[in-house]
C-alpha positions, 0 to 999 in steps of 0.5 A: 499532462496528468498527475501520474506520469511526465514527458521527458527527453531521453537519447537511446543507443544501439549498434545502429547508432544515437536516436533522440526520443520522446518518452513518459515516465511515472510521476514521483510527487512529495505529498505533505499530509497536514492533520488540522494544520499541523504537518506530520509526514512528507511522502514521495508518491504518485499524485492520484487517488491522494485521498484514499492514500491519507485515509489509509495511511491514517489507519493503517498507522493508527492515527485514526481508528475508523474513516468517520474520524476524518472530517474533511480533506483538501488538495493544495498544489504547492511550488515543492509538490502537494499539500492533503490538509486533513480534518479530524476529530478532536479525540483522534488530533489529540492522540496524534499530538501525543505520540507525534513523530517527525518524518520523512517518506522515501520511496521504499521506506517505512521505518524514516524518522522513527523515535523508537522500535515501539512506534515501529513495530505496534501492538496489535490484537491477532486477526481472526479468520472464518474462511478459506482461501484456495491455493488455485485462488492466490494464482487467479489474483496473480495472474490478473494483478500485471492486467489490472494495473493501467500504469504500469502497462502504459509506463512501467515503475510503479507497484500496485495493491490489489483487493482480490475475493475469495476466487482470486478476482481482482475487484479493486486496485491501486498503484504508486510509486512507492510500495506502502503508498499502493497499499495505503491507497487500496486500504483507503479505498476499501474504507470508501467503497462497499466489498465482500469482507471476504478477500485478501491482499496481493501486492507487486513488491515483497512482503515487508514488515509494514506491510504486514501491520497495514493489513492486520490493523485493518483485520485483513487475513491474508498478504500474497506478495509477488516477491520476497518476504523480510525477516521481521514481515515473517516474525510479525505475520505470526503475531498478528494472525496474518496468513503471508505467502511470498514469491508468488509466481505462475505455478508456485507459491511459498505460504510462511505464516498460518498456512491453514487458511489456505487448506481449502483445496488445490 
């Protein structure tokens, strides 16, 4: 049995009568992420690609400032779940302890345990953009992000995180249970492995406002998401400099913030 799905029993009903079945469903899996040995976050996610899910979680929230402060990592199975115990720098461990904060991850949930609106909503420099991403291109990554993601075509319920160029093809993607930990583990990804800095982001879920922080603390341009955007997402996408296009269907897109880097064409 793999890390990401489990077999369970499930009765199904229909006018014809009671059946007995077999099925799989999606993992959902607490992870403890330790930062040299002290415990800062427990987030329910899918159990693969765990290490791209710590770095990127570890930058996206600006606990590291760049993927060589992490050290070292190691997966430890526990009885509740999965411990990921990372080492890092003594400047980044140091910074940590100073704005640390209890928490608790839930699937859809950004904002649990936060001590104040400041650690929820944090400054950041506007992203700057020198290219231009065709409207013709956000529906190219659509119509690739449901054939990209494995997991969800073979089990359904998961979200996925796509890395898609500037022609709107899907080079890299990641999926999970929860929709910041897919972002986490694409953003992770992309620190790891060489790409174009020229690209964007599309996203299965709506656009929430930690979604939109991700992305601009990793200088990312553009959020495509295949859903709605929240309030605070839109608010925020004008401060950081992020272009957000929401609803993203066959055939039609809405673009909220900074609609000029998408003046490339049709």
């Amino acid at each position: 049995m793999s890390d990401d799905t489990r077999a369970v029993q499930r009765m199904a009903w229909t006018e014809a009568g009671v059946t007995h079945e077999s099925d799989r469903v999606i993992a959902e899996t607490p992870v403890a992420l330790v930062y040299n040995g002290i415990s800062h976050v427990v987030t329910m996610a899918t159990a693969t690609h765990l290490e791209e899910l710590g770095l990127g979680f570890s930058l996206s929230e600006g606990i590291l400032s760049s993927p060589q402060q992490l050290l070292d990592w190691e997966l430890t199975p526990r009885e509740q779940g999965v411990e990921l115990a990372m080492t890092v720098t003594g400047d980044a461990f140091a910074a940590l302890k100073e704005r640390r904060r209890n928490l608790t991850g839930r699937t859809g949930c950004g904002l649990c345990g936060l001590e104040s609106l400041q650690q929820a909503i944090p400054p950041l420099p506007p992203v700057s953009c020198d290219f231009q991403v065709r409207h013709a291109a956000l529906q190219n990554a659509l119509s690739q992000l449901e054939a990209a993601q494995s997991l969800k075509r073979e089990i359904g319920g998961v979200h996925g995180a796509a890395w898609c160029n500037l022609d709107g093809e899907v080079e890299l993607v990641r999926e999970d249970v929860g929709r910041h930990n897919a972002l986490d583990k694409l953003l992770g990804a992309l620190q790891k492995q060489a790409h174009s800095a020229e690209g964007f982001v599309i996203v299965s879920s709506r656009a929430s406002y930690e979604m939109v922080a991700k992305v601009a603390a990793l200088g990312i341009p553009l959020l495509a998401a295949v859903s709605a955007p929240t309030s605070l997402a839109i608010e925020l996408a004008h401060q950081y400099g992020v272009t957000l296009a929401a609803y993203v269907q066959p055939g039609r897109h809405l673009i909220y913030t900074h609609a000029d880097r998408l003046a490339g064409g049709s």
